[in-house]
C-alpha positions in Angstrom: -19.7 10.2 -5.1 -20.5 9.9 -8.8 -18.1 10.7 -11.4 -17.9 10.0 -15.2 -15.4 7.2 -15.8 -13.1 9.2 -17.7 -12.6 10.9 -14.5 -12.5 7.5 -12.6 -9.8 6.7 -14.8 -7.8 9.5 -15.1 -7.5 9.9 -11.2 -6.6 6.2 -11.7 -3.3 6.9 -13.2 -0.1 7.5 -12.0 -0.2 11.0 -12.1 1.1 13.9 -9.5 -1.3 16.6 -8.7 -1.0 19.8 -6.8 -2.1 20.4 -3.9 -3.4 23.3 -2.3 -3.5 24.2 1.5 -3.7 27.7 3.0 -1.4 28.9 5.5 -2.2 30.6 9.0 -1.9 34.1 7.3 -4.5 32.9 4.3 -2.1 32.2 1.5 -2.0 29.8 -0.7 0.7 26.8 -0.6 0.7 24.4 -3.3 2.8 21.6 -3.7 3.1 18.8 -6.0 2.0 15.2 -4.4 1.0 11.7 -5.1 -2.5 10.7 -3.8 -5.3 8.7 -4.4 -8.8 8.7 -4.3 -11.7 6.6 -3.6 -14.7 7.9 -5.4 -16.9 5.3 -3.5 -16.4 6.9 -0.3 -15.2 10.6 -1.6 -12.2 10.3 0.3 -8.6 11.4 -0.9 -5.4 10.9 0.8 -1.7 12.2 1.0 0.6 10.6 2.8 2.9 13.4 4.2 5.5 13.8 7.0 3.7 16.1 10.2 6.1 18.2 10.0 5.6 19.2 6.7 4.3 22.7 5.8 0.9 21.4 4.0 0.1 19.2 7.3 0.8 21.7 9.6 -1.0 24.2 7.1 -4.3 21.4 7.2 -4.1 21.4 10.8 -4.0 24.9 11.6 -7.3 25.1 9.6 -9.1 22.8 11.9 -12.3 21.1 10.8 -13.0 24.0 8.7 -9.9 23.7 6.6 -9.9 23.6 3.2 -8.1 22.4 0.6 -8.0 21.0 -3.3 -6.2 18.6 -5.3 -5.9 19.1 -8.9 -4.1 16.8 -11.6 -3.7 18.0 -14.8 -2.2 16.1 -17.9 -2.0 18.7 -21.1 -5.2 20.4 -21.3 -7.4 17.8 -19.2 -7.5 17.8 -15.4 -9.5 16.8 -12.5 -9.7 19.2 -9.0 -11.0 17.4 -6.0 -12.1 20.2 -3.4 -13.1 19.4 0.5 -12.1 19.5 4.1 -9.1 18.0 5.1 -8.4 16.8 8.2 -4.5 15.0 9.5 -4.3 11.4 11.1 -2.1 8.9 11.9 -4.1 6.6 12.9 -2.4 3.3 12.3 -5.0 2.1 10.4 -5.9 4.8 8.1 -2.2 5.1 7.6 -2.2 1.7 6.5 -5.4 2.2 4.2 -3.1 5.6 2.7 -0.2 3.3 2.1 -1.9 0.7 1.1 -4.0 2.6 -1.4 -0.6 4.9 -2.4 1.5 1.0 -3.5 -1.8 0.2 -5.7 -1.8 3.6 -7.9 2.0 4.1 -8.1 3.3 0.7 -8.0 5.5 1.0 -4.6 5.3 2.3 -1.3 5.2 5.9 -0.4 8.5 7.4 1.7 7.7 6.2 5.1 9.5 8.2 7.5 8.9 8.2 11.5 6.4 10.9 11.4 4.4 9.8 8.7 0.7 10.8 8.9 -2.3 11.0 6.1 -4.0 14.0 5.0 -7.8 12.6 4.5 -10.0 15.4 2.4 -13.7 14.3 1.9 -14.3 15.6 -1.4 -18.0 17.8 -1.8 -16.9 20.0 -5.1 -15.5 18.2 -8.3 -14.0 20.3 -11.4 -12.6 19.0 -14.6 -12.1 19.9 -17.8 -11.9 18.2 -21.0 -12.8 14.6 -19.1 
């Protein structure tokens, strides 16, 4: 995936974003998160408990679900749109974690249920990038 690298860069920061999942009954739940995202393979992650509302919400879509990421900062922001799909895969666990300690500087909250929310990003927005 191409972007300019002002986006690069921005989505390089240590920034929050929202996220946005929809719930069994079609409504919108947004939440704020840490995430990152690797524009050579169009592939962000969240690192989330399984129990927690916007996994269950990513699940419940199957591979259809959608959801979006979008990190603003003042009047500049980035949304990454795509499907998302839930693992905990040990290894793409590691990748999210790994990935996660680069961006922010430490480790991500690890607790027992810990799995990754993978969207492969198809749609990018942004605005004064």
């Amino acid at each position: 995936m191409e972007l300019p690298d002002a986006a690069e860069a921005f989505l390089a920061g240590p920034h929050t974003a929202t996220f946005t999942t929809l719930r069994p009954d079609g409504t919108p739940h947004v939440t704020p998160v840490r995430f990152t995202f690797d524009a050579a393979t169009g592939t962000a992650r969240v690192t989330t408990r399984a129990g927690a509302r916007k996994a269950r919400n990513v699940e419940a879509g199957g591979p259809a679900a959608r959801v979006a990421l979008c990190q603003a900062d003042g009047f500049r922001w980035v949304t990454l749109e795509g499907r998302g799909s839930v693992s905990d895969d040990p290894v793409r666990l590691a990748e999210a974690v790994r990935r996660y300690a680069a961006r922010y500087g430490a480790a991500p909250p690890t607790p027992p249920d810990l799995v990754v929310v993978e969207i492969a990003v198809d749609r990018v927005l942004s605005l004064n990038i």
